[in-house]
N, C-alpha and C positions, 0 to 999 in steps of 0.2 A: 504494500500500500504506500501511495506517494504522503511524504510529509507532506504538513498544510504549511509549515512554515522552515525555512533551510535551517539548518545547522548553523552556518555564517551570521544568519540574521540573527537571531537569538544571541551569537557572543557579540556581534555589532550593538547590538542593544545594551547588552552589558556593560559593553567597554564606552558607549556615550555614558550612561550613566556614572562610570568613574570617573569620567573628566568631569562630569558636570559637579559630581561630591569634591575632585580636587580643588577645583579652580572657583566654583561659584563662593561669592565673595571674600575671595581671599587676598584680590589686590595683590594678586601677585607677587605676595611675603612668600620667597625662599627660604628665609632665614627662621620663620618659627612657625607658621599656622601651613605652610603647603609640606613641610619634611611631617609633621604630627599627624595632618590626614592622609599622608601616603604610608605611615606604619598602620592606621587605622582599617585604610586600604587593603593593606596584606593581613592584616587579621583577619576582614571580612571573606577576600578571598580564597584561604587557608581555611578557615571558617566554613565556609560553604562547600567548597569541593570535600571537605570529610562528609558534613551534612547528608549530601545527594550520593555517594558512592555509597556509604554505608547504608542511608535507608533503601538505596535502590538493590543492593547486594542481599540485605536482609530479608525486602520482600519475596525477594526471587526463592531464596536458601526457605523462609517459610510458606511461602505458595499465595501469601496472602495479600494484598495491598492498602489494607487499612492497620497496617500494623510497624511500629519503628523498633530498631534498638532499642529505646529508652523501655521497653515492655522489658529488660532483663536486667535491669534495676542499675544500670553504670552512671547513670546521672544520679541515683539516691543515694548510691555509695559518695560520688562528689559534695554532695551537699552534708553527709553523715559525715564526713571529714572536716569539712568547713566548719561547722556546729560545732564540733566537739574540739577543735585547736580554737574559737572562742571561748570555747568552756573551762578549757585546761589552763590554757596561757593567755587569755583576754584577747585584747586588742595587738598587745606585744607580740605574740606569738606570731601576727601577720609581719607584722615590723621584721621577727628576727628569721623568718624565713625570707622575707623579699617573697615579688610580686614569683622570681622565677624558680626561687625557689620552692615557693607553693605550689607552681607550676609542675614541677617535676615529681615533686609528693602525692600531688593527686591521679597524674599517668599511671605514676609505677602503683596505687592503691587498686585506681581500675584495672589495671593488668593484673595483678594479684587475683580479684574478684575472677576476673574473667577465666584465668587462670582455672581457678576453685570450681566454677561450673564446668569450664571443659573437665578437669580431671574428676568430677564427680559424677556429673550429669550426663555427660556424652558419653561416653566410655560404655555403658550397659545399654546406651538407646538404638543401638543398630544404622544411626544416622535420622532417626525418626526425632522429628525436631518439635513434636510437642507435647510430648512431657516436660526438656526441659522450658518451654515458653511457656508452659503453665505453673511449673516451679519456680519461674522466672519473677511473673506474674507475681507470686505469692511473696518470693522474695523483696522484692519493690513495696509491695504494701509492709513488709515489719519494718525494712530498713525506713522508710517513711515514717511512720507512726514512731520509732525510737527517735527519729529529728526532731518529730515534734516534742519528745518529751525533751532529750537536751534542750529544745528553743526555750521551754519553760524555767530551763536557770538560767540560763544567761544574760545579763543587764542590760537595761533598755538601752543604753548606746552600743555596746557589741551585736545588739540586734540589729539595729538601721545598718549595720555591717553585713550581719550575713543576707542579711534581705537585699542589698546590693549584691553580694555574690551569687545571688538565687536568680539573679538576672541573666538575661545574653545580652554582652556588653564587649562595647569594641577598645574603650577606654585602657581598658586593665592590660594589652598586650605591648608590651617591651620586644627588643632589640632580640635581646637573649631567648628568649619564650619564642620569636619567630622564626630565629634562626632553627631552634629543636625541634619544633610544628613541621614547618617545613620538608628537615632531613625525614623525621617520620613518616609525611605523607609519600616524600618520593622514594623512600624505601615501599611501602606498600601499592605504589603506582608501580614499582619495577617487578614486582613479586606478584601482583594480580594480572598485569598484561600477559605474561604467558600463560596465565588458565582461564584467559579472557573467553576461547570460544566454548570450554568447561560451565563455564556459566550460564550460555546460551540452551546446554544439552542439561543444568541441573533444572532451569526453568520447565522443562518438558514432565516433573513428578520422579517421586522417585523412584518408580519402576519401572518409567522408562528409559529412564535412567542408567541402570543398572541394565534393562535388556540393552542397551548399546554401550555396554562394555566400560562407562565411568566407574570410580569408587567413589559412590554417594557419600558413603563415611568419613573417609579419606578426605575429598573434598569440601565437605560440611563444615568439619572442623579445622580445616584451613581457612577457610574464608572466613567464619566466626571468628578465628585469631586476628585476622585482619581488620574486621569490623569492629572487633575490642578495643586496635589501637587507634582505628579513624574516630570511635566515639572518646575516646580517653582523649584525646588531642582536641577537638571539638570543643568540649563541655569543658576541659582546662582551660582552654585559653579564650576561649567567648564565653563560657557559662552553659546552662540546658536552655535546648530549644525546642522543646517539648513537641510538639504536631508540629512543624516544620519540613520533617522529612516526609510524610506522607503528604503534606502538599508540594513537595520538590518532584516526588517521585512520581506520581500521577500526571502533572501537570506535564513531564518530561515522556510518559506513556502516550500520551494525548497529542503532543508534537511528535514525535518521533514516527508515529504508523506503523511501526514494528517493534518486536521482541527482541529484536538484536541488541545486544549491549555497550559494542560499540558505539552504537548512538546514543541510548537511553542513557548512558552515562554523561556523558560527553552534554547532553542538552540539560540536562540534571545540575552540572555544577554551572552552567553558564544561568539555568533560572535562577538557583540557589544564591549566587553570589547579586545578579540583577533586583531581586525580593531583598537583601538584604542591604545592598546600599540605596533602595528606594525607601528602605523603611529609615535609613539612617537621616537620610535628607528630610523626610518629614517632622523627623525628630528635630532634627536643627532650625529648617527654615519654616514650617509651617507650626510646629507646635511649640516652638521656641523653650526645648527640654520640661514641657509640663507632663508629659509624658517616656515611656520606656521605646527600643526596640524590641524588647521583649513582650509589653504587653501590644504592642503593633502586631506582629508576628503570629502570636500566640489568637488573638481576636481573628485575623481574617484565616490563619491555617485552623483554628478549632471549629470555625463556623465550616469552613468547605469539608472537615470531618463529619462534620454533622449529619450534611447534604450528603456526605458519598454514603453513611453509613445508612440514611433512610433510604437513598436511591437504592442502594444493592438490596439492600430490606424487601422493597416494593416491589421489586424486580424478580425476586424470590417467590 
């Protein structure tokens, strides 16, 4: 099926949008307001391309499309960290790790986590991905429910803290934090391109799967590693973006015309990063910071969940 809209146009789109976030009103200051939105810049972009590979990796590996990462608890482990280094060492403890050093603590926590469910959860499921997305599922709601209890020690100003950290935010990325994101991503860009057309063949179920000779298992749990480290990089260095991915990933099924991955992907990070320096400009120029990107985001991707979640409903 022809796309409705090119591949080109869509990064075309994108990439006016980033001139317009560098450049509108900045008067052309080299020296401090255009270098600060060009780090902000790479965070979004870094940002986003984890965003759309991992939800779109994710949907395929579970067959589903109303469904993210975030359903296997790697964003509530984030924020269970964040919670609890208020709790222990206050305010100071962000102080005495640094921005990138929080940065690094919270990857290596979610790899841990993720870690814990492949060597627990996968291992006895045959490749059969839900059980652990229902234990997943379950694990999200305790590790949730324990934040909220730490939230209830914690002092009202360490609070207006972590409720800033609860956000997706572009502010918070440094030099160092980018440079790590980065090598991350393109380690997992060089590692998923050769089982690029693997992906095309796990999307087919996984018994078809296996009748054309893939190892479902094998593969499962590679890709889930993968997906571990795009959401651990993600959620560190912008924060949870909760329904985001599922409106990246649709929205890139809908342009694309096909199942092929090569594109879906590819269209996936160019919407991802477009939604999000659209949402950033709104923040600055029309709502003049009365508002979040997060709660931007989060308001028009929960609503199109909504809609997908009654369409397929109805449709049923």
């Amino acid at each position: 099926m022809r796309r409705a809209i090119p591949l080109w146009a869509v990064w075309l789109a994108a990439a006016a949008l980033a001139a317009v976030f560098i450049f509108a009103g900045a008067g052309l200051d080299f020296d401090y307001t255009i270098p600060k939105r060009l780090l902000r810049l790479a965070a979004i972009v870094i940002g986003g391309v984890c965003v759309a590979l991992s939800a779109i990796a994710f949907q395929t590996l579970a067959g589903n499309r109303i469904l993210t990462p975030a359903i296997m608890g790697y964003e509530a482990v984030y924020l269970l960290w964040q919670a609890l280094l208020l709790l222990l060492l206050g305010a100071q403890g962000q102080a005495l790790l640094g921005v990138g050093g929080n940065f690094l603590v919270s990857i290596v926590l979610m790899l841990v986590y993720s870690w814990g469910l492949h060597r627990w959860l996968l291992r006895g499921s045959g490749g059969d991905l839900y059980r652990p997305l229902l234990l997943g599922l379950v694990l999200t709601m305790v590790i949730d429910s324990f934040t909220q209890f730490v939230q209830l020690r914690i002092a009202p100003g360490e609070f207006a803290v972590f409720q800033g950290l609860s956000y997706a935010s572009f502010n918070r990325a440094r030099p160092e934090s980018l440079l790590v994101a980065a090598l991350a991503l393109a380690a997992v860009c060089v590692a998923a391109r050769k089982t690029l057309p693997v992906l095309d063949v796990l999307a087919l179920g996984r018994e078809q799967a296996i009748s054309l000779g893939v190892d479902h298992a094998h593969h499962t749990r590679r890709y889930l590693a993968l997906i571990a480290i795009l959401v651990a990089v993600s959620t560190s260095l912008i924060g949870p973006t909760a329904f985001m991915g599922i409106f990246v990933a649709n929205t890139a099924y809908a342009l694309a015309g096909n199942g092929r991955h090569c594109s879906t992907l590819a269209l996936g990070c160019a919407v991802a990063i477009g939604i999000f320096i659209a949402a950033q400009l709104l923040v600055e120029h029309l709502f003049n910071y009365k508002t979040t990107v997060s709660i931007l985001v989060n308001l028009v991707c929960g609503a199109y969940f909504l809609a997908l979640t009654v369409r397929k409903r109805s449709s049923t």
